[in-house]
N, C-alpha and C positions, 0 to 999 in steps of 0.2 A: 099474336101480335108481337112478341119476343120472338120470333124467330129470324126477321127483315133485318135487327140492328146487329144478329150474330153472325147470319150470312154476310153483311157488309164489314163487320170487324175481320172476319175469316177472307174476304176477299181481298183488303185491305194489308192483311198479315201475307197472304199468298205473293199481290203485289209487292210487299218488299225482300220478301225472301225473293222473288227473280231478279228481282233489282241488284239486290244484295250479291246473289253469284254471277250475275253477267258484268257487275261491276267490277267484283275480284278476276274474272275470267278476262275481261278485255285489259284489267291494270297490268294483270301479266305476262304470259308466254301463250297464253290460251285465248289471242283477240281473232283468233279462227274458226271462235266452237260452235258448233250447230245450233239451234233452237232445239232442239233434243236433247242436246246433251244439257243446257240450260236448263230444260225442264227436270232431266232425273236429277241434278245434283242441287236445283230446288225444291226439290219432292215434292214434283206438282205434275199432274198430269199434261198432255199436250194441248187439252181442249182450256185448262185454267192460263196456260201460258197463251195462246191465242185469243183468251177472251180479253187478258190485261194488254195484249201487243201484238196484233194483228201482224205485224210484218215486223223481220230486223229491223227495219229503219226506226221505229212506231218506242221499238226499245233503244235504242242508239239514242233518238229524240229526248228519251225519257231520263236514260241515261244521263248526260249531256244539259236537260233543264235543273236536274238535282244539282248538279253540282255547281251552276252558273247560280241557284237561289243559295245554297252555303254561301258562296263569296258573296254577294249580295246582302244576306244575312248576318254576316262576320262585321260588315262594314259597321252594323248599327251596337252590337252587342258588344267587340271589340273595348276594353279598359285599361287604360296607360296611363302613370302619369302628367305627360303632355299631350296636347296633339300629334308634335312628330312621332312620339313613342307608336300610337294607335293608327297614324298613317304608315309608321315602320312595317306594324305590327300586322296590319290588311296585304302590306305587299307581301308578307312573307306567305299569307295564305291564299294568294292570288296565285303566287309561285306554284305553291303547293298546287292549288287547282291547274295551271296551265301543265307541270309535267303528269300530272293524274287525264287531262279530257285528252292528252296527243296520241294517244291510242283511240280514244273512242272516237274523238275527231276526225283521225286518219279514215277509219272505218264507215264513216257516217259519210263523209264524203265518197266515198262510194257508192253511195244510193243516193247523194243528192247533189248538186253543184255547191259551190264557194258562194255565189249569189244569192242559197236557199234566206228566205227572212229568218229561218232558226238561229242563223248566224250572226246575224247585222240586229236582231231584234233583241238578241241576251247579251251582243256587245255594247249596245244602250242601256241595258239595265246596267250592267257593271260600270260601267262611266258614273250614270246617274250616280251609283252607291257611292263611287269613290270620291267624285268630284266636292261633297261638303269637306273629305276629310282631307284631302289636299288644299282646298283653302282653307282649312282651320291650322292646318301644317304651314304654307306660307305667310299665314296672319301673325301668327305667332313667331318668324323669323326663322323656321326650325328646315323649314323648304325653303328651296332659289326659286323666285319669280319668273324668269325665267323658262320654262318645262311647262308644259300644257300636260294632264293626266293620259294621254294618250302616249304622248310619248314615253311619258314612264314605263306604262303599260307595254308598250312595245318592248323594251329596253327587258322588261321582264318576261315576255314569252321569248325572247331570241334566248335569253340566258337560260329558260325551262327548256328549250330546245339542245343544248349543248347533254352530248353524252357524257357521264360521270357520277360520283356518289357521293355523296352530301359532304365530305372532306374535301372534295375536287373543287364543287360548287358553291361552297362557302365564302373563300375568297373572294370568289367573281362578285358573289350578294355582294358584298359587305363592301368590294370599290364602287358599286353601282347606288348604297347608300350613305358611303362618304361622298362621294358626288352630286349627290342632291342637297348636302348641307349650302347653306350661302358662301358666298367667298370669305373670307375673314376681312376685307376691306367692304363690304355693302353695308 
């Protein structure tokens, strides 16, 4: 009877070890590596990576969900002293996640369209998450009224999109959240 909850820990452990190097493999120079290569440098044979991810895409998908439920997740756990601090604080980790998924994204759209629902259906969960803590951000005066969460959001994937290394890109943050402060006259 003990043997069913080790096979599921072990296959469980399997899944995140591929998860784990197809994640490092796509963050970097290596978003070309075969499902072979995937498998030896997760020490897993081909039939355990086939059985967790039947197809690239199946782990692109998987890829891609993990990291839409961290932001998602961030949203709720996230502690600042204000509101604005913890609406700051979600976009820096939104950032993080939008220049971390533009490799897998890239990638992923290539086995599926722009219109796939993977896309439209984790961009509604991430609204959902964000949208209490921008109005708890605007209630407390610390956001402009102005700005609908989408837009922010936008504002922060074109900035995750810009080539550069956290010296380059700091600046840009940092006028993107002096500009959400309110005017000094509202």
């Amino acid at each position: 009877m003990s043997v069913a909850p080790t096979r599921r820990a072990d296959a469980r452990r399997n899944r995140e070890k591929i998860l784990a190097v197809a994640r490092e493999a796509f963050a970097g120079s290596d978003h070309d590596i075969s499902m072979a290569e995937i498998s030896r440098r997760a020490g897993v044979g081909m039939a355990t990576l086939y059985r967790n991810f039947a197809s690239r895409r199946e782990l692109l998908e998987a890829l891609y969900q993990d990291e839409v439920d961290a932001v998602c997740a961030a949203a709720g756990t996230i502690e600042a002293e204000t509101p604005g601090a913890v609406f700051t604080a979600w976009l820096h980790r939104f950032l993080v996640f939008t220049a971390g998924k533009r490799p897998i994204a890239a990638e992923l759209l290539t086995h599926i369209d722009g219109d796939n629902p993977v896309f439209g259906r984790n961009r509604a969960r991430v609204l959902a998450a964000g949208s209490g803590l921008l109005a708890a951000a605007q209630e407390a005066g610390e956001v402009r009224r102005d700005l609908a969460l989408e837009q922010i959001l936008d504002m922060i994937v074109a900035i995750g999109g810009i080539d550069g290394d956290a010296a380059y890109l700091d600046p840009i943050v940092q006028a993107l959240l002096d500009g959400l402060r309110p005017p000094a006259d509202a």
